[in-house]
N, C-alpha and C positions, 0 to 999 in steps of 0.2 A: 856048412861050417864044420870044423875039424872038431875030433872029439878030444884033442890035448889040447890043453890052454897052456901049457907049459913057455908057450913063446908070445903071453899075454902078457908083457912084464911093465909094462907105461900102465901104473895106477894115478885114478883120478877122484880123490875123495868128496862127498857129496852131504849136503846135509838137507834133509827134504824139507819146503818151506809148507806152511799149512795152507796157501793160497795155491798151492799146485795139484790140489785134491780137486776132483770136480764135484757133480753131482751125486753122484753115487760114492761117495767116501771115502776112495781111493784116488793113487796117482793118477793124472789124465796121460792119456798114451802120448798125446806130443812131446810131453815133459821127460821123457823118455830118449827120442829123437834129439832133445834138446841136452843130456847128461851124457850122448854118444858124439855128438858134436863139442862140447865143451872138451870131450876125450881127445878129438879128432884134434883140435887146434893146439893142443898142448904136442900131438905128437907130430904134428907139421912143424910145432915150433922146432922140436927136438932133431927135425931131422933137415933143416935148415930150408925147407921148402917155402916158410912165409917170408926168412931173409933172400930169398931168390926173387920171391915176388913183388917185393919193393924195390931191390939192387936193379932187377932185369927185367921184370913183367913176367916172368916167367913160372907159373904158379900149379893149382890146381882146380879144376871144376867137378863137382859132385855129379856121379852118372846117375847111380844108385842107392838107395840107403833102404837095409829094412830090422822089422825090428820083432822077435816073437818073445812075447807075454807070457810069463809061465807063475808067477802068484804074485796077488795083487799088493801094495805098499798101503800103509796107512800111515799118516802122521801122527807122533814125531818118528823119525828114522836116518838112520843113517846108511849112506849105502857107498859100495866104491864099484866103480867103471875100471874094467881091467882091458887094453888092448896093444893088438898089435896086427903085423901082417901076415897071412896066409896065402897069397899068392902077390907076385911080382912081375911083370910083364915088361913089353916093349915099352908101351906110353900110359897104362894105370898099373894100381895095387890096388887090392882087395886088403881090406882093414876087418877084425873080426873084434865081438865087444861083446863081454859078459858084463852083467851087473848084480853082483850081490848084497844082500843083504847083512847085518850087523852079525848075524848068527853063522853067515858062511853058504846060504842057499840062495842059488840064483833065481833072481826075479825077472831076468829076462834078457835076451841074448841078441847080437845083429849082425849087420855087415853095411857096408860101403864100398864102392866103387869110386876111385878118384883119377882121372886123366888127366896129366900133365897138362898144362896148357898155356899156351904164347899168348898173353891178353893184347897184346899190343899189334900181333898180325891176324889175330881172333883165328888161331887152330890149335889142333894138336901136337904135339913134340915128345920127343922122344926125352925119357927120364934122362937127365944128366948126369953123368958118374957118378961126382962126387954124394947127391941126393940117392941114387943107386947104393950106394956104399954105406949108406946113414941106413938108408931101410934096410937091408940087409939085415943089420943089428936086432930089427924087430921081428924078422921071416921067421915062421912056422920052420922046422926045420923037415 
């Protein structure tokens, strides 16, 4: 992961629910995966990649996702998911996600890997211009 977030600019505000604590009293780590996803489809929206995938079939499939833990959440809290792209390729991007806390410290940080992909002839494709030109907007510079 890059160490500027300066090209993290798609915020995704969060408010922790007290059923998402596990046993031990803090956030559970899926919940996690699941507030970098909520990030990730807002910025699919944005960059017209889910209107491709209903118009054309033509979408994306998650290769990778991870996600490191750096202090732990307790309820109540509020937190915001900041992301965008750090790398851009042939047929994926690499998508980068802080999540901070109310106070401004992050609680934990990731990535993603997403490949383009023709659901309808089930392969890979090459990112589309115009989708090309959307993310852009989000690239690490």
């Amino acid at each position: 992961m890059s160490t500027s977030t300066d090209h993290l600019t798609l915020r995704h505000e969060i408010t922790v629910a007290w059923g998402e604590q596990d046993a031990f009293g803090h956030l559970n780590n899926v919940v996690y995966f699941r507030y970098m996803e909520s990030a990730r489809m807002h910025f699919l929206e944005r960059t017209g990649i889910l209107g491709s995938h209903l118009d054309q079939g033509i979408g994306v499939i998650l290769a990778s996702t991870t996600c490191d833990f750096k202090k732990p959440v307790h309820w109540p809290a509020q937190l915001t998911v900041r992301t965008g792209c750090s790398h851009l390729g042939n047929t994926s991007f690499t998508m980068e996600y802080v999540i901070n806390d109310a106070a401004g410290e992050v609680v934990a940080s990731g990535t993603s890997v997403q490949v383009m992909y023709d659901y309808n002839n089930r392969h890979k494709v090459t990112i589309p211009d115009a989708i090309r030109d959307a993310i852009t907007g989000f690239l690490r510079p």
